[in-house]
VEXTORKOL-489655 format. One record per residue (C-alpha): residue in three letters; x, y, z. Coordinates in steps of 0.1 Angstrom, whole numbers, padded with zeros to 4 digits, always signed. Layout:
BEGIN
ALAXYZ ...
//
This chain:
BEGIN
UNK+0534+0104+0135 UNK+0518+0073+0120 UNK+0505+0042+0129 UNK+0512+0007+0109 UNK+0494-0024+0116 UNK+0516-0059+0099 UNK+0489-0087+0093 UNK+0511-0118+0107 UNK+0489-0136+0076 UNK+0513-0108+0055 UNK+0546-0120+0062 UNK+0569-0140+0042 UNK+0564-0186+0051 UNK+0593-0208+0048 UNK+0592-0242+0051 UNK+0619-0268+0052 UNK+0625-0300+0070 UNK+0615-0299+0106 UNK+0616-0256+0100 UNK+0584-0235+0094 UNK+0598-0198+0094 UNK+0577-0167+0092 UNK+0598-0134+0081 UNK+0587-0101+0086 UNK+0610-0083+0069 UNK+0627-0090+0037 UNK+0647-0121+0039 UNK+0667-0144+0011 UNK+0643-0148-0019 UNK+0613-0129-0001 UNK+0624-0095-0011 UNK+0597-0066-0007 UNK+0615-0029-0010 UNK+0586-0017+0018 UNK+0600-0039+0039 UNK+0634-0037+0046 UNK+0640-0025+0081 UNK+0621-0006+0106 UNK+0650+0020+0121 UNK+0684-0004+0129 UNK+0653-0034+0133 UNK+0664-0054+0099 UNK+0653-0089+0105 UNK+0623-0100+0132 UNK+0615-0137+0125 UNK+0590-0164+0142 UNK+0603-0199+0142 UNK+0592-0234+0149 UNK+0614-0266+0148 UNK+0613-0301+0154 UNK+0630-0317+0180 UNK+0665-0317+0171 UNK+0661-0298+0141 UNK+0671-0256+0132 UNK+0701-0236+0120 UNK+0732-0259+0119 UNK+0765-0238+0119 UNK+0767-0207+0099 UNK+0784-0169+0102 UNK+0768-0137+0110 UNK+0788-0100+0115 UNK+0778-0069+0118 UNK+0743-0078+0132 UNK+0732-0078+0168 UNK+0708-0109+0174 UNK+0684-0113+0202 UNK+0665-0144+0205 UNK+0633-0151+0225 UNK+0624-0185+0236 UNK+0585-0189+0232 UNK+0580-0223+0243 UNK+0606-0257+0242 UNK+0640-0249+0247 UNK+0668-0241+0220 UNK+0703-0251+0222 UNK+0728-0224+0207 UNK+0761-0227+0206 UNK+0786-0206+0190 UNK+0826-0199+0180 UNK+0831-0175+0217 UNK+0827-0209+0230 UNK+0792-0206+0244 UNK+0771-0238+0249 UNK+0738-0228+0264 UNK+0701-0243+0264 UNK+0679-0214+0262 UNK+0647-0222+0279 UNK+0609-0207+0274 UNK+0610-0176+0286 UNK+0646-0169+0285 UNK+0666-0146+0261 UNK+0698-0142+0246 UNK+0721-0116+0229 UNK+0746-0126+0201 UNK+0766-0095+0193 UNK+0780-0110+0161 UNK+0805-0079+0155 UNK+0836-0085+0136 UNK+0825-0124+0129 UNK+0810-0152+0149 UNK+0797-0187+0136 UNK+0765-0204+0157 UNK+0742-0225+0154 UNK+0706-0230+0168 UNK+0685-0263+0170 UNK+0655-0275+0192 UNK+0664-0296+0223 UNK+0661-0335+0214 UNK+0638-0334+0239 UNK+0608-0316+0220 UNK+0595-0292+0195 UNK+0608-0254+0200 UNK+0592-0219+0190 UNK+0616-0185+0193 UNK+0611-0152+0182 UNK+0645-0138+0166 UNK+0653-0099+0160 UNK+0682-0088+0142 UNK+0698-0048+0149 UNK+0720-0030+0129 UNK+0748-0022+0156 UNK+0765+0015+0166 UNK+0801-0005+0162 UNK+0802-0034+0138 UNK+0832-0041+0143 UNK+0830-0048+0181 UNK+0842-0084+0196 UNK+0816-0107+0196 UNK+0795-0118+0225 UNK+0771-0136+0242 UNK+0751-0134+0271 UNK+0718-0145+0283 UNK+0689-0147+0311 UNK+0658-0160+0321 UNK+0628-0137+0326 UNK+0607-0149+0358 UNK+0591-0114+0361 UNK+0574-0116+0327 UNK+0540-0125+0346 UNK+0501-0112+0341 UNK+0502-0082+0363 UNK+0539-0072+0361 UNK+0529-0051+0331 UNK+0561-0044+0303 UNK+0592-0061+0320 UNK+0627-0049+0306 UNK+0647-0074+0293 UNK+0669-0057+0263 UNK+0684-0022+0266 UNK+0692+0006+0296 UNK+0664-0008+0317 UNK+0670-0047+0311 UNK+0692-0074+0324 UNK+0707-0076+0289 UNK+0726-0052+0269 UNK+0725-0046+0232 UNK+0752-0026+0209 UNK+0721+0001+0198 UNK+0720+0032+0217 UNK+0683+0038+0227 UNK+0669+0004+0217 UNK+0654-0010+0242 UNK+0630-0044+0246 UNK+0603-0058+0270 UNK+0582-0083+0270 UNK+0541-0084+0291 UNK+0523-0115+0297 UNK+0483-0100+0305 UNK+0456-0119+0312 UNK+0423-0115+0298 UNK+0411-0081+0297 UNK+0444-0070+0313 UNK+0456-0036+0296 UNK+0494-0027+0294 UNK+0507+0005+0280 UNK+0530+0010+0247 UNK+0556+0038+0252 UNK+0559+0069+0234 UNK+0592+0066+0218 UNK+0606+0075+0179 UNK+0597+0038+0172 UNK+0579+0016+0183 UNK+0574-0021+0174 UNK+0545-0042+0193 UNK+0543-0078+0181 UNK+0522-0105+0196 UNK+0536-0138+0199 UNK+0504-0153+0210 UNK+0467-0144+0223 UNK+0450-0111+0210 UNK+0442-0072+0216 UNK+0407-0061+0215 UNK+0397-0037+0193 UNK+0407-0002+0199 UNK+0409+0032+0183 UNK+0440+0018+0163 UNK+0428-0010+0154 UNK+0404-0041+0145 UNK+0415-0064+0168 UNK+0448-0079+0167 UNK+0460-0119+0168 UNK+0486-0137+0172 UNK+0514-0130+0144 UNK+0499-0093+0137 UNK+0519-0062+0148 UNK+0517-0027+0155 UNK+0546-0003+0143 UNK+0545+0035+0153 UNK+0569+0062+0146 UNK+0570+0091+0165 UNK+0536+0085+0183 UNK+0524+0091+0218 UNK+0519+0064+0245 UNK+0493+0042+0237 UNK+0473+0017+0261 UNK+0462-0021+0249 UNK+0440-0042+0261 UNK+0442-0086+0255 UNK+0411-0099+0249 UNK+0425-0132+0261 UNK+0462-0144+0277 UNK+0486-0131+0253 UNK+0524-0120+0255 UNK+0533-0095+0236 UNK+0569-0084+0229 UNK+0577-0048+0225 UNK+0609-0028+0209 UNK+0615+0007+0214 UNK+0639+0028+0196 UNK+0652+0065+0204 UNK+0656+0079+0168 UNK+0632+0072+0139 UNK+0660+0077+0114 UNK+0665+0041+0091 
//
């Protein structure tokens, strides 16, 4: 059983043309051997681009990606032959599998920000896929709403992964499953301080491995995006 708190302030920047990046696991020349994956978790990035700007074309296998749409809208299209717009509040699965090429960029219409988490899969070897949804229940009130996993309009190729996102209000408490690993990320607002923690902000992140439920409370609006995994093996 333990408890980890990631400082956002800790994680790896990248900046390039219309692209500020924030990695919080190893990634290209950001290499940190404590931080290579969190059970099949590998990659969990933050993103911001420019209108019109982000990933141009490139491959991906063996990798199961799941993309949150923050705020703007992202265009991704890929070689399955999917052209979508991804709006705020919507997400998508890219089960890369044997190969796929994509690319990702900002709509020409403004700024985007997406939150991008990328699973080892149980079959890398699968055909690849896409599919996608917009989340209308993800309101203050509606506590964790599935999205990703047995619960969620979305599947993903990881047995007992499992992904949900809560929108509180201020002072609004939501409750963090007891699973083998848990990953609690908040893409914007902030927890109040608690028996696990100073408070948390925007960019921060808690990480739990075989712990019990735990309850949260925001201090002010915040979404908060939570993973769950079965096994704490990885």
């Amino acid at each position: 059983m333990s408890v980890e708190i990631r400082r956002g302030s800790t994680r790896f920047v990248e900046r390039s043309p219309g692209r500020l990046s924030h990695h919080a696991f190893s990634f290209g020349e950001h290499y940190d051997p404590a931080r290579l994956s969190f059970g099949p978790m590998v990659c969990h990035d933050d993103h911001l681009l420019g209108s019109g700007r982000g990933f141009e074309e490139h491959p991906h296998s063996g990798l199961e990606i799941v993309t949150w749409v923050v705020a703007g809208s992202l265009v991704h299209e890929d070689s399955t032959g999917t052209a979508v717009e991804l709006t705020a509040g919507s997400c998508g699965v890219l089960s890369a599998g044997s190969g796929v090429r994509h690319s990702e960029l900002a709509s020409a219409g403004g700024s985007a920000r997406f939150v991008q988490v990328w699973l080892r899969p149980d079959d890398p070897s699968r055909d690849p896929s896409y599919d996608r949804v917009p989340v209308e229940g993800a309101v203050p009130g509606a506590g964790l709403v599935p999205v990703v996993g047995d619960d969620g309009p979305l599947g993903v190729g990881v047995a007992g992964a499992s992904y949900g996102v809560a929108r509180l209000g201020g002072n609004e408490s939501v409750e963090l499953p007891a699973a083998g690993r848990v990953h609690a990320y908040l893409a914007s607002g902030a927890l109040l301080r608690s028996s696990l923690a100073e408070p948390l902000h925007a960019g921060d992140a808690f990480l739990f491995t075989d712990e019990p439920a735990h309850t949260v409370t925001a201090g002010v609006p915040t979404e908060l995006h939570v993973w769950t995994f079965a096994s704490v093996a990885g």
